[in-house]
BAMAR-559539 format. One record per residue (C-alpha): residue number from 1; residue in three letters; chain; x, y, z. Coordinates in steps of 0.05 Angstrom, whole numbers. Each point is the difference from the previous one (the first is absolute). Layout:
REM residues N
  pos  code  unit      c1      c2      c3
  NUM   ala     A       X       Y       Z
...
END
This chain:
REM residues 343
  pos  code  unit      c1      c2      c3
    1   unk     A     170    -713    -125
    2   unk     A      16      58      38
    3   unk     A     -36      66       0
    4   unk     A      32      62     -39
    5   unk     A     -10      32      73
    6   unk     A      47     -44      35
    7   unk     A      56      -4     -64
    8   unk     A       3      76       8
    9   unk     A      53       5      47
   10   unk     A      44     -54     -26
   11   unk     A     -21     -54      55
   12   unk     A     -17      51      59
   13   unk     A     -72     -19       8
   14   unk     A     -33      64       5
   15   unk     A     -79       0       8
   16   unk     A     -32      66     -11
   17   unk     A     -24      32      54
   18   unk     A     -77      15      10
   19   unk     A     -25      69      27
   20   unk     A     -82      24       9
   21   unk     A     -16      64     -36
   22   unk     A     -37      39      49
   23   unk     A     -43     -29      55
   24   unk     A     -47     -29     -47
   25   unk     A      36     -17     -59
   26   unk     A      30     -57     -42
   27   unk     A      66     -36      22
   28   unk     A      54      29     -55
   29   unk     A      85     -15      -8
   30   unk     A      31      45      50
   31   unk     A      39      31     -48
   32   unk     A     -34      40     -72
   33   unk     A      31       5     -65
   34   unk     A       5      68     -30
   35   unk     A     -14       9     -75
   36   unk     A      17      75     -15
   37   unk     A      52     -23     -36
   38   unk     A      22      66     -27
   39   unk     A     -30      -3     -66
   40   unk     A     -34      44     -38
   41   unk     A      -3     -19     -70
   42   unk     A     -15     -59     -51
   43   unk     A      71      -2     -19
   44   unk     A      25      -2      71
   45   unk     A     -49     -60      21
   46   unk     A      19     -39     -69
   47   unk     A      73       7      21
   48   unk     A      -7     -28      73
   49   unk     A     -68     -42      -9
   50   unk     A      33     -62       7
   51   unk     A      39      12      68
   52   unk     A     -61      38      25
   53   unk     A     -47     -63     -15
   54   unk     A      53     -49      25
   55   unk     A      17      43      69
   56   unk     A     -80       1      12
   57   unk     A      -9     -75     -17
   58   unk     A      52     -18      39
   59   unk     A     -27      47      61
   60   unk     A     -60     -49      -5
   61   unk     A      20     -62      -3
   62   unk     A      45      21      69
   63   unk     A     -60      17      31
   64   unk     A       0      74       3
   65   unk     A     -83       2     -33
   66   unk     A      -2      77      21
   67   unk     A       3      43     -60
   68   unk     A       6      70       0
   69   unk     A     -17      46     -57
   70   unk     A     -34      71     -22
   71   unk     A     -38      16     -65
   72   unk     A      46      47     -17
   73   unk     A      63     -37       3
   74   unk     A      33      -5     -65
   75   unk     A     -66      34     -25
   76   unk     A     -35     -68       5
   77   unk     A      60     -49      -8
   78   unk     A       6     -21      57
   79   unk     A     -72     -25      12
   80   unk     A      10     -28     -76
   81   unk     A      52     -41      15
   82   unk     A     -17     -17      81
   83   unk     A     -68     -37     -44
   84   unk     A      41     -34     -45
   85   unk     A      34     -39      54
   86   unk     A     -56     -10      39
   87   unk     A     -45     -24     -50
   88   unk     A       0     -73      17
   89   unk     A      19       9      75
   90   unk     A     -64      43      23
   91   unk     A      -4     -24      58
   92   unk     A      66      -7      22
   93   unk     A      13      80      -1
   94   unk     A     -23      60      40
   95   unk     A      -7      65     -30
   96   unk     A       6      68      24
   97   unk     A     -12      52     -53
   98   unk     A       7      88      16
   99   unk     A     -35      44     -38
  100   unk     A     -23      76      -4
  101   unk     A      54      31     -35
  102   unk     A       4      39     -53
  103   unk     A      59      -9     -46
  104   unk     A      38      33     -59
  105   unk     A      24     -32     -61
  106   unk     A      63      -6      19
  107   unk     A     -25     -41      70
  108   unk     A      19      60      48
  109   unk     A     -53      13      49
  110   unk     A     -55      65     -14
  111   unk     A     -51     -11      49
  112   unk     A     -47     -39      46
  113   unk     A     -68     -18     -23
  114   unk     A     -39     -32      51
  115   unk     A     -69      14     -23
  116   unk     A     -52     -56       2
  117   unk     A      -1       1     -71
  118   unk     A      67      -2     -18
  119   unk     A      19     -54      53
  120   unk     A     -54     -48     -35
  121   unk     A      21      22     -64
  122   unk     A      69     -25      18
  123   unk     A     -23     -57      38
  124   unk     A     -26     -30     -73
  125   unk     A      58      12     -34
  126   unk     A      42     -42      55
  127   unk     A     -43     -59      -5
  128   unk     A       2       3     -74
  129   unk     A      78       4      -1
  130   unk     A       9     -48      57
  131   unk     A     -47     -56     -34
  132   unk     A     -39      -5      67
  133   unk     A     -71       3      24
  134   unk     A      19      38      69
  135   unk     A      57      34      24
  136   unk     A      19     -24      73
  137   unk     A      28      69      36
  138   unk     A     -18      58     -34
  139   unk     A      26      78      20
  140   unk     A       7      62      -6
  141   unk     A      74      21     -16
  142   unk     A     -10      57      39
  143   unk     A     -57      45      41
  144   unk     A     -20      47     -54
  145   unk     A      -8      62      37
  146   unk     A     -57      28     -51
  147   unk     A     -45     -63      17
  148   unk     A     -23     -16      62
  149   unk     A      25     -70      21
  150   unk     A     -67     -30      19
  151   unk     A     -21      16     -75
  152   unk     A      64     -40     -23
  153   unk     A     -11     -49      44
  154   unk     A     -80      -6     -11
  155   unk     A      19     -13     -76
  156   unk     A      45     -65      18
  157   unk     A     -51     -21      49
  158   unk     A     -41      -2     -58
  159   unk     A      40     -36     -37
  160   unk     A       9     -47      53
  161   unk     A     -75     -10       5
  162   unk     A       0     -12     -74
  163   unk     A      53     -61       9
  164   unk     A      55      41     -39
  165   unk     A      40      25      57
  166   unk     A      17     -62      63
  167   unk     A      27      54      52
  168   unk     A      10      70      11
  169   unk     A      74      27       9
  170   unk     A      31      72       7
  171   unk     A      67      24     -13
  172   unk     A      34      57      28
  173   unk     A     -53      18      48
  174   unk     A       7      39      58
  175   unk     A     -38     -23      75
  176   unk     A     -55      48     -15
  177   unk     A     -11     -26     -65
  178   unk     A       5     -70      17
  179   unk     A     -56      -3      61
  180   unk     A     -41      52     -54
  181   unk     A       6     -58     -59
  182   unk     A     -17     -54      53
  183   unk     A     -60      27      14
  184   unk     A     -24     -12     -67
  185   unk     A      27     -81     -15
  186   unk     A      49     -28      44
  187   unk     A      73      10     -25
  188   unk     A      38     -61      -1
  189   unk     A      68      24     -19
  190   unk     A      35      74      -3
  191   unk     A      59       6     -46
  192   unk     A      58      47      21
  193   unk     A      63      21       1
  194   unk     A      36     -37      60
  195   unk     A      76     -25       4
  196   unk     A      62       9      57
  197   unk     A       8      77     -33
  198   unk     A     -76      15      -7
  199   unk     A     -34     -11      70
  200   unk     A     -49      50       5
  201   unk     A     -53     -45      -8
  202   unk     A       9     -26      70
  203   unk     A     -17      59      40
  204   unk     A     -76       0     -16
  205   unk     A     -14     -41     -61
  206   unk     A      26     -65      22
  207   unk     A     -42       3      68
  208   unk     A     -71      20     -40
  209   unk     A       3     -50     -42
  210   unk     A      10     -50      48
  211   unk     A     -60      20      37
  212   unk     A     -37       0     -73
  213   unk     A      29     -70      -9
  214   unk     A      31      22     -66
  215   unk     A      67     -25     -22
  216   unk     A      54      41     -25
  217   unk     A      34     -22     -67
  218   unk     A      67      50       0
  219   unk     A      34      13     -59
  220   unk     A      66      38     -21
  221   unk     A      27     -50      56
  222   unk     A      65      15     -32
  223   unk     A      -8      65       6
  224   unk     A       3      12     -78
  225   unk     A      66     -52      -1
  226   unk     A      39      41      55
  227   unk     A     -12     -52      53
  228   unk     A      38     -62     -48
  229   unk     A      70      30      11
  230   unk     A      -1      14     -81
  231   unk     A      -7      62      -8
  232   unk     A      63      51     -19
  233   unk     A      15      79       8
  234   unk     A      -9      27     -45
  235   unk     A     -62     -22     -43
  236   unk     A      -2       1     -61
  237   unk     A     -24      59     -41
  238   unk     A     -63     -35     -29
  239   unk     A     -11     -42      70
  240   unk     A     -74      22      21
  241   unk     A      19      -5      66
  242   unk     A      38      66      -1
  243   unk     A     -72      37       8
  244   unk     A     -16     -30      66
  245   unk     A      36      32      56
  246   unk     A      29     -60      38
  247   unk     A      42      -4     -58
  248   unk     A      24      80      -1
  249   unk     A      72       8       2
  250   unk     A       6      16      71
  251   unk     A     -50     -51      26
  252   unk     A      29     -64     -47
  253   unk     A      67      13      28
  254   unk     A     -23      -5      66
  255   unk     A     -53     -54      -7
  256   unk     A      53     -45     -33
  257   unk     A      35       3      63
  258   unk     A     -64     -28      30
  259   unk     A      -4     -58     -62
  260   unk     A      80     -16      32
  261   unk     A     -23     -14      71
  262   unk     A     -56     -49     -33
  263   unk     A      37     -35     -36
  264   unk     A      57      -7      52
  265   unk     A     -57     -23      44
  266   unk     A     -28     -45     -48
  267   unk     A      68     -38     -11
  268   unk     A     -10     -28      79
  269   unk     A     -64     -29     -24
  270   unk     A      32     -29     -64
  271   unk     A     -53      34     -40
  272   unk     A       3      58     -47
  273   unk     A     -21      74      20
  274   unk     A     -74      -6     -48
  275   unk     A     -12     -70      42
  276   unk     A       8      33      74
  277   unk     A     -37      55     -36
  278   unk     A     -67     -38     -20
  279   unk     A      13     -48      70
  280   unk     A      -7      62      44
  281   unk     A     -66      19     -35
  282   unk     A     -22     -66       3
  283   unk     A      21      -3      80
  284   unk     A     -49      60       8
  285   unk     A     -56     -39      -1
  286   unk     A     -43     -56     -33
  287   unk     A     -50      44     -24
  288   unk     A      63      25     -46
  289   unk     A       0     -25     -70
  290   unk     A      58      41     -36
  291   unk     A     -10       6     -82
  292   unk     A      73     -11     -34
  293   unk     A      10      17     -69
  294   unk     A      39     -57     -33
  295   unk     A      17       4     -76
  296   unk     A      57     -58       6
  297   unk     A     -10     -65      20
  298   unk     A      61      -3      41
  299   unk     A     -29      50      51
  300   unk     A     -59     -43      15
  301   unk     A      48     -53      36
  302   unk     A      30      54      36
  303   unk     A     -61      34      29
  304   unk     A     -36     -75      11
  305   unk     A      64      -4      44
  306   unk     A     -10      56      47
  307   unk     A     -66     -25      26
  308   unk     A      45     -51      26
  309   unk     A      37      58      48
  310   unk     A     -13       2      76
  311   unk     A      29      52      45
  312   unk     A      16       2      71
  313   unk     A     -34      51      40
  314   unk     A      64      42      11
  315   unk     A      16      -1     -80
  316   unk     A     -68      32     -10
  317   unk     A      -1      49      47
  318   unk     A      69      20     -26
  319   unk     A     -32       4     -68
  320   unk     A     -52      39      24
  321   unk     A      50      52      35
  322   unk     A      48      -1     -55
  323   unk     A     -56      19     -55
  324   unk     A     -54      46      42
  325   unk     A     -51      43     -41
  326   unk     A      51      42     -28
  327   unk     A      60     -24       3
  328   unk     A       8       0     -85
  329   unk     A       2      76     -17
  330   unk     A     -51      25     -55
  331   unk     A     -82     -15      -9
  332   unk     A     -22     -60     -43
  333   unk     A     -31      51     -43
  334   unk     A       6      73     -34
  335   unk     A     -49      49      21
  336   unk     A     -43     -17     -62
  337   unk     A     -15     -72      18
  338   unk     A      -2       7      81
  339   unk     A     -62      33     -22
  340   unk     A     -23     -61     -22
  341   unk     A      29     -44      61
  342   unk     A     -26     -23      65
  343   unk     A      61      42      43
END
């Protein structure tokens, strides 16, 4: 009988892809699945649980075992439900859980915590929620600046010590801040922003932690959905992309025109502009492991498929001319959250 992983794409025989997490760390699907999902109430979850359960199961049972979540997601329903699909299929999952913010009621960031305290504190209500014994990549969701990292870090080495906590990860890190954690526990993994219109992480980042042997798990690798050739000018009113600049007036119009020369591109490759998207990243290196956040099952097929892209050397230095550091107009973030960010 065949495997759900090979039915997936409808007689394509696609077998998932294997990539190392850092120098020293486990073998993992070379592609993550995203579970931010977006929602931040009871009612919300109720509404979508079954989709959401059946996207995730079916993630699995393709092969993509890298699961990415935060505590605060959803205020905790995202770890809630991430434990009720994994509850007979340990062992067949890896999870990467974010923590060290501090959230309203209404799920809209307030702070950074990254005291020792709170991050253990956290740490316990993860594993309760998750229905595990030990979280496999645990991190930061950002460098609190009123904690010094090593005291951040020292608390999840302890936890690792203590057989909660498998490895250490960091996300939005800068280079400083990465060698500075890696001093305390090796880093296995550093979550950031990274796509064909976010490249900053190349000029330093990329090259330090290579040297560190830590892999780099990039997310937003749509750039926030610009990069799938979906998006339309002019958002919506209630869109919550109209706060980030990339997605200003001005800069949408021109980035669009960007989004037309992808998907132009991507219609010599057969493929749509998302796949060429995530296959560029994934072309970077194999210490790449891109989180996607699915919430339909159709989309699993399709990104599955873009592992299955190869490039000539003249298509990807085009690529790499066409969309330089840059190139899309606006920063990922307003002011208020670059504070928080690794650029």
């Amino acid at each position: 009988m065949e495997s759900a992983q090979k039915r997936i794409c409808n007689g394509n025989y696609l077998k998932m892809q294997k990539r190392k997490l850092g120098k020293d760390g486990p073998e993992v699907s070379a592609i993550s699945i995203g579970t931010s999902w977006g929602i931040n109430s009871l009612t919300e979850w109720y509404q979508s649980k079954k989709q959401l359960i059946k996207t995730l199961q079916l993630a699995i049972d393709s092969g993509i075992n890298f699961i990415n979540t935060a505590d605060f997601y959803g205020c905790g329903i995202s770890e809630l439900t991430i434990g009720e699909v994994i509850k007979e299929r340990r062992k067949d999952v890896f999870i990467s859980v974010k923590t060290g913010a501090v959230i309203n009621p209404n799920g809209h960031l307030k702070g950074l915590d990254g005291s020792p305290k709170a991050i253990k504190n956290y740490c316990a209500y993860s594993l309760k929620r998750l229905g595990v014994d030990e979280i496999d990549l645990y991190q930061p969701c950002r460098i609190d600046p009123e904690v010094p990292i090593e005291e951040t870090v020292g608390a999840i080495k302890d936890l690792i010590a203590e057989g909660k906590v498998k490895y250490l990860g960091l996300s939005e890190a800068n280079a400083e801040q990465l060698i500075r954690a890696n001093k305390i526990h090796k880093v296995s993994a550093l979550e950031i922003e990274y796509s064909l219109a976010t490249r900053f992480v190349e000029y330093e980042i990329l090259q330090v932690a290579r040297n560190l042997g830590t892999a780099i798990v990039p997310y937003s690798v749509f750039s926030y959905g610009l990069l799938t050739g979906k998006i339309k000018f002019p958002l919506l009113k209630n869109d919550f992309r109209n706060i980030l600049p990339r997605f200003e007036n001005v800069n949408l119009k021109h980035n669009l025109k960007m989004v037309e020369w992808l998907k132009k591109f991507a219609e010599t490759k057969n493929a749509s502009a998302s796949q060429i998207a995530l296959a560029w990243l994934l072309n970077q290196g194999t210490d790449i492991i891109p989180i996607i956040g699915m919430t339909k099952p159709e989309r699993i097929k399709e990104n599955i498929e873009a592992l299955q892209i190869n490039f000539t050397k003249s298509e990807l230095q085009l690529l790499d001319k066409t969309f330089t550091e840059g190139a899309f107009k606006g920063e990922r973030y307003p002011p208020a959250f670059l504070s928080w960010a690794a650029s």
